[in-house]
N, C-alpha and C positions, 0 to 999 in steps of 0.2 A: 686733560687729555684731548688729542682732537684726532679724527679721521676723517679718509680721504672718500669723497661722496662725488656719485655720477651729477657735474655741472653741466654740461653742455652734447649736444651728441647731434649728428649731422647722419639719418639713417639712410643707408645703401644709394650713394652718387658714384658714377660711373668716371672711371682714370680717363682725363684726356689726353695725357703724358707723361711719359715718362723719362726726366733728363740725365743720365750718369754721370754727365761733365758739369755738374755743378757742384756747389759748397757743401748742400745738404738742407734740406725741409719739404715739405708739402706747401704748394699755391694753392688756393683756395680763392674763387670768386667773394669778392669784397660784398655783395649783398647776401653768399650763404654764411659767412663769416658772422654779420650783421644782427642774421635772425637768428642765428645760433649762440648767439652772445660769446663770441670767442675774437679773440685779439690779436694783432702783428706778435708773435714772438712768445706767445702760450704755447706752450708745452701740450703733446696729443698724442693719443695712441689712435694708429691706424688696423684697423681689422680688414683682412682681406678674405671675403665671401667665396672668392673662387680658390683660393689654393690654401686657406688658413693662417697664413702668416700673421702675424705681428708685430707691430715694430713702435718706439718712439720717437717723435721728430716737434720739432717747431714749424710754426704760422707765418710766412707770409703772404701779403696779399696781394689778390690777383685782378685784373679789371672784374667792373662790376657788369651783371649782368652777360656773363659769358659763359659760365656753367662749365669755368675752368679748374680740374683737379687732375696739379699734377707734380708726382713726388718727383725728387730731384735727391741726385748724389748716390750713396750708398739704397738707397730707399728705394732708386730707382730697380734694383735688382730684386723686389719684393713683391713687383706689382708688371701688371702690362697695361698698355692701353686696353680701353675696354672692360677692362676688372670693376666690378661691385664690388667697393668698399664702406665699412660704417669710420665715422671720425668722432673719436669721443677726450672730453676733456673731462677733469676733477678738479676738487675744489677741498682744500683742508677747513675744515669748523670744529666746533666742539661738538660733542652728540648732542646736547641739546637743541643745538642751531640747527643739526643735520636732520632734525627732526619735523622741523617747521619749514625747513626748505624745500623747494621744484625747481628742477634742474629746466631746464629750456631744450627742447627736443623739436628737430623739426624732421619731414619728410618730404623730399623734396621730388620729382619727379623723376627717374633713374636713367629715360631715354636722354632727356635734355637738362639733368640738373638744376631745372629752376623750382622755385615755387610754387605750389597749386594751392 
């Protein structure tokens, strides 16, 4: 048997855009990608702090060091600029693995989505 365990989580970075005319995912700054352990094209549930939403989308990546998050396509209608969102990813194991495992959690600065 195996379940689905919090891998990765990016807590409350602020929407720099939001684009409707796209294909569909969330861009994501390639250095909070990096500490966050999450990859081009993983799978993510986005939480929206300001209005509740939720939704699932995929990863691409975004220049690095620009403290750029910003959903695109259908997603776009989920979020505004400016919205505090969390970005969380999961990991299937077996429960014994889920049990020895730490998922990689970062907190990243909310005004300027970098690093502290």
């Amino acid at each position: 048997m195996t379940i689905e365990v919090l891998k990765s989580k990016i807590h409350r970075v602020t929407v720099t855009g939001a684009e409707l005319d796209y294909i569909g995912s969330i861009t994501i700054d390639r250095t909070l990608m990096d500490a966050a352990n999450i990859v081009v094209g993983e799978k993510v549930q986005v939480v929206n702090i300001n209005n509740g939403e939720r939704l699932e989308t995929y990863v691409i990546e975004g220049a690095k060091n620009t403290g750029e998050i910003t959903l695109n396509g259908p997603a776009a209608r989920k979020v505004q600029k400016g919205d505090v969102i969390i970005i969380i990813s999961y990991a299937s194991m077996s429960v014994e693995a889920a049990k020895a495992f730490r998922p990689t959690l970062i907190f990243p600065d909310t005004a300027t989505n970098t690093l502290v």
